[in-house]
N, C-alpha and C positions, 0 to 999 in steps of 0.2 A: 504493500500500500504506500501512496505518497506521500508525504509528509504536512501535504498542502491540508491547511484547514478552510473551509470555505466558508463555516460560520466566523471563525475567527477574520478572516479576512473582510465580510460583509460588516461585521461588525467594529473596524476599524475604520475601512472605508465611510462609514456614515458617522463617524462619531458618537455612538452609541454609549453612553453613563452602562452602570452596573444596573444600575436601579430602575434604570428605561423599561417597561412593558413590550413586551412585540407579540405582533398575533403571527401567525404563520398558516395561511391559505393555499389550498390546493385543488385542484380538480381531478376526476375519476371517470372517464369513460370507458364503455365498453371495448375492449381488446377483440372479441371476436368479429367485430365489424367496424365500419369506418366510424368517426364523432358523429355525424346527420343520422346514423342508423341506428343508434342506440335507443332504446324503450325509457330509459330511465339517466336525470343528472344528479349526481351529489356531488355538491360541494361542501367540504369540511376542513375545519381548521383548529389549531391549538393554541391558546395564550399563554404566554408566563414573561419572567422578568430575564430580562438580560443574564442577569447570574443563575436565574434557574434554569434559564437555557445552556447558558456555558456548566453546568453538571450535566445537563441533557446528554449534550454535544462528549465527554468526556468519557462517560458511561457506554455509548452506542457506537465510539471510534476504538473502546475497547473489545465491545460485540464483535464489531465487523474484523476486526484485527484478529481475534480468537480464531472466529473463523476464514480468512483469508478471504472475505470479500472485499471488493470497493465501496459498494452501497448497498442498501436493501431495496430487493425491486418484489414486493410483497405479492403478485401476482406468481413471481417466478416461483418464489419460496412454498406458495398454496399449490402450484401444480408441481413441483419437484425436475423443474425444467432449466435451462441458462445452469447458471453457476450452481445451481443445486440440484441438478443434472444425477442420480446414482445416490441419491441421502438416503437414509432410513425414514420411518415416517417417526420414528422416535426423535432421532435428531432435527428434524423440521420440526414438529409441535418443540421442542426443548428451543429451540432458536423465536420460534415464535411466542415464548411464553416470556423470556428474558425480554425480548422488546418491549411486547407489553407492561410487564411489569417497569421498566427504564421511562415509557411515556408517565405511567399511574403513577410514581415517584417523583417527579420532576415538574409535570405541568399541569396550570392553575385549573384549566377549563379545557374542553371539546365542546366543538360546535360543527352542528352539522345541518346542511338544507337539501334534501331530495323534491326532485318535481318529475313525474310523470311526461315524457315529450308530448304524446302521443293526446293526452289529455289538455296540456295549455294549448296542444292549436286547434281542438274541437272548441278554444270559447277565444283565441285569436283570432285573426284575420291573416291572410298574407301565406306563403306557401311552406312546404313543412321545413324546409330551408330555414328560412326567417324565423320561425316557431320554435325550430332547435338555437339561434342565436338568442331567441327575447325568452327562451328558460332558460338558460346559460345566466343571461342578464341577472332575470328574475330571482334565482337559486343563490346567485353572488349576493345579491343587495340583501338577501333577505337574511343571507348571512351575516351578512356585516349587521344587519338589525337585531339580532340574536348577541353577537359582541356589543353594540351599543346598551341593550339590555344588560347584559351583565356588566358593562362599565357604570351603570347607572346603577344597581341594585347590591356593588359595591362599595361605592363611593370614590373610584377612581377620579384620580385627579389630576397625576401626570400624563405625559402625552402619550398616546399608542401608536408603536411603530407596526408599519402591515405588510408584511412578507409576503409577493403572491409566485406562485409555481409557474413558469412559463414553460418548462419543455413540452417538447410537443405539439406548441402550437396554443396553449389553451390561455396563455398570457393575451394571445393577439383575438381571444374572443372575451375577456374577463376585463379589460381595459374599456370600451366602447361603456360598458356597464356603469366603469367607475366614476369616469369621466362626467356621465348622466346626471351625477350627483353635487348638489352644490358648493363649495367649498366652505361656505358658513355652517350647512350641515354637516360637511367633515370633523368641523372644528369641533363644533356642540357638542352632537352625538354619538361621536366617535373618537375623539380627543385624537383628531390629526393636529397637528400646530401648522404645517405645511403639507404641499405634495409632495414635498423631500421628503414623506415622513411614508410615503410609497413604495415601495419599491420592486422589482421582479429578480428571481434568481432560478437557477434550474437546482431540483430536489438532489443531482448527481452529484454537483457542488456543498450545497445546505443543509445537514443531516435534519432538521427540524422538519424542513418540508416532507421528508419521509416518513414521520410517526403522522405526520398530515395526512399522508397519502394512503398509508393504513385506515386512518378512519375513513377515508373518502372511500376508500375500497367495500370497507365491510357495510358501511351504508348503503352504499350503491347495490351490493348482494342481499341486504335486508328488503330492500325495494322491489328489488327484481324477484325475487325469495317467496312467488305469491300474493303479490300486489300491483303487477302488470295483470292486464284480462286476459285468462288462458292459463297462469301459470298455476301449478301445483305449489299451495303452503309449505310449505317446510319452516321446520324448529327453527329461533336466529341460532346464528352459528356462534362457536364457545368465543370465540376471538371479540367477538364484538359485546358478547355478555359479559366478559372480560374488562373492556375498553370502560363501558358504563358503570363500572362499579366508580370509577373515578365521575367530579361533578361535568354534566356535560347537559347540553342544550341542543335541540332538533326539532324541526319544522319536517312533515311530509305532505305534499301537496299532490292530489289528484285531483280529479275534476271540479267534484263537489267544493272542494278544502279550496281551489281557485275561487267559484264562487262565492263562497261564503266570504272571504274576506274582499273581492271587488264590489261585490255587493252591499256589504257595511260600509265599504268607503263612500260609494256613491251617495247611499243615504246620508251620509256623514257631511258631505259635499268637499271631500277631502283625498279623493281619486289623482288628482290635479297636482295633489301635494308630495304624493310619495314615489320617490325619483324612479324607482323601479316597475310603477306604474304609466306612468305620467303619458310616457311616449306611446304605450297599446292601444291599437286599435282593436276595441274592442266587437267584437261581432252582438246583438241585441240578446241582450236576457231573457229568454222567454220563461 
């Protein structure tokens, strides 16, 4: 392994205090088909403080070191493929249990937001294309809304720095989203101090964004898990029953769960106001 640290370095790079907050966001699409084709988006991410990430980051370069990885690529690890290529299923669950356990030790909250594609563009407008970008959108903001809550129900007062995952492409669909948003309300309700206080990194680089990408995973398998139309229920799986013992927060939107909350807005007369909404064209409520 290289000796390069890439949190360390991001967090040089930006100027980062010990005591700084960062959230660390990621996205999870289906691998068996292209991002437009997928049933289901989670987006999930993890908070803690600068220094509790630097124990994060400390702990997890010792994992990957044990085992002679560069990174954790949590799909690989659940199918016994790429680098974990010939494991036992003993030593996979033992590799996968020490993770988890490194996230539940270390960081403050999970957040997570799944939406149904397939559902937002039965009550959008516009083609399934566009429908897969405005859940994308929609899953991001709602996210961030979920961290806003819990900065509020804290009492958080310092400023929150927000880490988001871009390989893959998913940075150049999760930005349009962010943008949408006004920077007054960055400030408010999500204690940005500035957009310097944004930033994008790939998770091969940033160990953080990899305990991200695990929850974004196991969410995304919880969704899919029986909550697409057609699919067979299944148990959640231990990973993610796991992940929940620590504090964490999650939204899952399907049809209905879309409705209900466009439709309090409307009556609300406050559709207009949430960034994540604003720009939908909506198709008529019947």
């Amino acid at each position: 392994m290289s000796d390069y640290n890439g949190f360390e370095h991001l967090r040089r790079s930006l100027f980062w205090s010990r005591h700084e907050v960062i959230s660390m966001l990621t996205a999870y699409f289906d691998e068996s088909g292209t991002h437009k084709q997928s049933p289901a988006i989670a987006i999930s991410g993890y908070i803690a403080s600068v220094e509790e990430w630097e124990r994060f980051d400390g702990a997890w370069t010792a994992m990957l070191r044990d085992e002679r990885l560069s990174m954790m690529h949590w799909t690989d690890l659940e199918n016994r493929k790429g680098a974990f290529k010939g494991w036992t299923k003993e030593r996979q669950l033992a590799l996968q249990n020490r993770a988890i356990a490194i996230i539940r030790e270390t960081v403050r909250c999970g957040f997570s937001t799944a939406v149904l594609v397939n559902d937002y563009y039965l009550i959008a407008q516009g083609s399934p294309e566009t429908a897969h970008q405005g859940a994308c959108a929609f899953a991001f903001a709602d996210n961030l809304k979920l961290v806003g809550m819990w900065i509020e129900a804290n009492s958080i007062s310092e400023p929150i720095n927000y880490v988001i995952e871009h390989g893959g492409g998913y940075g150049g669909e999760l930005q349009p989203a962010l943008h949408h948003i006004p920077l007054a309300e960055l400030r408010t309700q999500f204690r940005v101090s500035s957009l310097k206080s944004i930033s994008y990194a790939e998770k091969k680089d940033v160990s953080p964004l990899q305990a991200a990408d695990i929850l974004a995973y196991e969410s995304y398998k919880y969704v899919i898990n029986g909550r697409v139309d057609g699919a067979k229920r299944l148990p959640t799986r231990e990973p993610l029953n796991a992940l929940l013992l620590s504090p964490h927060a999650s939204h899952f939107y399907d049809a209905k769960n879309l409705l209900n909350v466009i439709d309090g807005l409307q009556e609300e007369g406050r559709l207009g106001d949430m960034p994540h909404l604003k720009d939908l064209q909506l198709r008529p409520i019947e």
